[in-house]
C-alpha positions in Angstrom: -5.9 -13.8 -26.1 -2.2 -14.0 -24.8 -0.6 -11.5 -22.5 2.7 -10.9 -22.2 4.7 -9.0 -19.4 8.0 -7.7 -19.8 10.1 -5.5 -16.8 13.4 -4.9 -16.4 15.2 -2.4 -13.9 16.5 0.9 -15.1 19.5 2.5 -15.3 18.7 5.8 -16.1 16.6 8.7 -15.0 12.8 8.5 -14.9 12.9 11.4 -17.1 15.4 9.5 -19.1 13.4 6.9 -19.3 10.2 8.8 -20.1 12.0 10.5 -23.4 12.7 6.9 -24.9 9.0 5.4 -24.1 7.9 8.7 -26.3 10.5 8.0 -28.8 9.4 4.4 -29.4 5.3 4.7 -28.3 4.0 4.8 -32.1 6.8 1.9 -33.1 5.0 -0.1 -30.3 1.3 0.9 -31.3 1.7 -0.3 -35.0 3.0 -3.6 -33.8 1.3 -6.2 -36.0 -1.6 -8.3 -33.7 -1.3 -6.3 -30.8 -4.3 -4.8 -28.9 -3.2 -2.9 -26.3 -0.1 -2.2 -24.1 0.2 -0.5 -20.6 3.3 1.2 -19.9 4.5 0.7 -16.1 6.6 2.8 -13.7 8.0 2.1 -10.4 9.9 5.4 -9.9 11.4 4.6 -6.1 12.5 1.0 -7.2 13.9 2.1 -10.2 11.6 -0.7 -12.3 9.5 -0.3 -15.5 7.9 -2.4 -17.9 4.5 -3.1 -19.6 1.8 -5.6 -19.8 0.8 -6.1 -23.3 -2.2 -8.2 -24.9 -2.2 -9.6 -28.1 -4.7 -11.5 -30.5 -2.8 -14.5 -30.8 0.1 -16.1 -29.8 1.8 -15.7 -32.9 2.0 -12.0 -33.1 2.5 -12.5 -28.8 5.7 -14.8 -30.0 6.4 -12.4 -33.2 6.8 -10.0 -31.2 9.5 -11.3 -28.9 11.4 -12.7 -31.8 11.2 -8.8 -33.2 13.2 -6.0 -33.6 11.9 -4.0 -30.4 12.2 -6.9 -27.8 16.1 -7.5 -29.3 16.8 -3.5 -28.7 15.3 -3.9 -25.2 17.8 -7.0 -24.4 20.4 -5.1 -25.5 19.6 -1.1 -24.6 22.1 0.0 -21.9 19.7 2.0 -19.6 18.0 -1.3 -19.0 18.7 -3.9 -17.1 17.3 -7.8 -15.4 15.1 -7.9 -18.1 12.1 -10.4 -17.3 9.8 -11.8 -19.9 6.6 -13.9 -18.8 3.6 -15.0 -21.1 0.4 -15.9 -19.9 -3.3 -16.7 -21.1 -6.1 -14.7 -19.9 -8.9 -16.2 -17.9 -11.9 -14.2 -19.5 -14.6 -15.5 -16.9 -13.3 -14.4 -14.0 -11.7 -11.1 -15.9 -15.0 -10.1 -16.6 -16.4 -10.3 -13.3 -13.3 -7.9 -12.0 -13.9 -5.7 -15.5 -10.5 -6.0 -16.9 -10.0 -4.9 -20.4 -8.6 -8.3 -21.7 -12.3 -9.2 -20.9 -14.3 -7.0 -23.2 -12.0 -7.6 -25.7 -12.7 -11.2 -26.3 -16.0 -10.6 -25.7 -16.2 -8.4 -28.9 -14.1 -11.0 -30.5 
């Protein structure tokens, strides 16, 4: 299962910020082949993002071709956009409990 991390710097208000992760929350959760996705904040450094997990790396690179990863690279309150994918290692992930674990375990 592929994870994907996206975070950019913001150039808005956290509060700002907080009203358009509401506004597009549902968009995100009815993304085809996605699993999960945690939302991050770093309010002092101005920096947010999320960490995503997907079933395959199709929807993973569906996703980044998509409508909501183009409005992202273009929306003005965000900035230094950084876009990394990565595989999970499910042995070791288990032993440290991580979610990406239990998931392909049930898989």
């Amino acid at each position: 299962m592929p994870i994907l991390q996206v975070n950019f710097k913001l150039q808005c208000s956290t509060a700002e910020y907080e009203q358009l992760c509401q506004s597009v929350a549902q968009v995100i959760a009815g993304v085809p082949g996605l699993q999960w996705k945690v939302w991050l904040l770093n309010e002092p450094q101005k920096e947010a993002g999320g960490i995503y997990l997907f079933d395959t790396a199709e929807a993973l690179n569906a996703y980044l071709a998509g409508p909501i990863v183009g409005q992202i690279k273009v929306h003005p309150a965000l900035s230094e956009i950084s876009v990394k994918q990565f595989d999970v290692m499910p042995q070791v992930t288990a032993v440290t409990r991580g979610p990406a674990a239990a998931m392909t375990a049930a898989g």
